[in-house]
Phi, psi and omega in degrees: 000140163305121185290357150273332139343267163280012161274328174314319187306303184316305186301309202301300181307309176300323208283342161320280193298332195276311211294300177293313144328298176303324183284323180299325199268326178271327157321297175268335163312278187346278195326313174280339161315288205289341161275353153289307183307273184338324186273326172313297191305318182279316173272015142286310153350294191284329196278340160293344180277325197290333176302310180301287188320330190260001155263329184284314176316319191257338202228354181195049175323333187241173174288312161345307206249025166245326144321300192279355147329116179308316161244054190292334170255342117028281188297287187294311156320334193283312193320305171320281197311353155284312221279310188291323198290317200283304181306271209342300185302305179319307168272014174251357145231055151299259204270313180320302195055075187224318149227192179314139147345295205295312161291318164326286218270357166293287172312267175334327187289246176018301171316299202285358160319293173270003178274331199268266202345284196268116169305346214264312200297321174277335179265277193310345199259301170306311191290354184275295164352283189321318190278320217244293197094185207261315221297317171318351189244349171076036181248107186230035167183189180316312182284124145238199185291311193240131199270106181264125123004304187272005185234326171354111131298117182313000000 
């Protein structure tokens, strides 16, 4: 063989593998962009979210006495906007896969805080179901969001 030849060989291949190391490395420089802006995002959503949650917890815990709440609806739009916030997460480390395991089970533990804890949160969660379906939520097989407790096996 000729040595421009196989010096050619020699570039075309490094110019390859350098191609490829660089496109992996910017792949995931993306990914890891895009999976911060989402955990930004997503715990500012919640953390706008958490007073209301922690008022239905402490002054209307059950659905009753969130009915009879003065600012019940209100109250119950916020319930909504968790409810979306919690699909939304679901569905970018679901179906997205943008996140991490490790933040998942962060999160989902923290959903399933308030979903087991405030009875009114279980209930407004089943009648949305009901109305609505799982599917409006991006649950389209067995894994969801929210974990009941009272059905948990040890």
């Amino acid at each position: 063989m000729d040595n421009t030849l196989i010096a050619t060989i020699i570039l075309g291949a490094t110019g390859i593998v350098v191609t490829i190391v660089y496109s992996w490395q910017a792949h995931k420089l993306a990914h890891e962009q895009m999976q911060k802006q989402l955990f930004t995002e997503f715990n500012k959503r919640y953390d706008a979210l958490k007073d209301s949650l922690v008022e239905i917890q402490t002054k209307c815990p059950t659905i009753e006495k969130l009915n009879l709440h003065e600012d019940s609806v209100l109250l119950k739009r916020k319930v909504n906007d968790f409810f979306n916030l919690c699909a939304e997460e679901f569905f970018w480390w679901k179906h997205k896969k943008r996140i991490d395991d490790l933040v998942w089970a962060s999160w989902q533990a923290g959903m399933n805080y308030w979903y087991n804890k405030l009875p009114a949160i279980k209930t407004l969660w089943k009648m949305e179901v009901e109305s609505s379906g799982k599917k409006s939520y991006y649950i389209t097989d067995k894994v969801e969001f929210f974990i009941d407790s009272a059905t948990q096996v040890s």
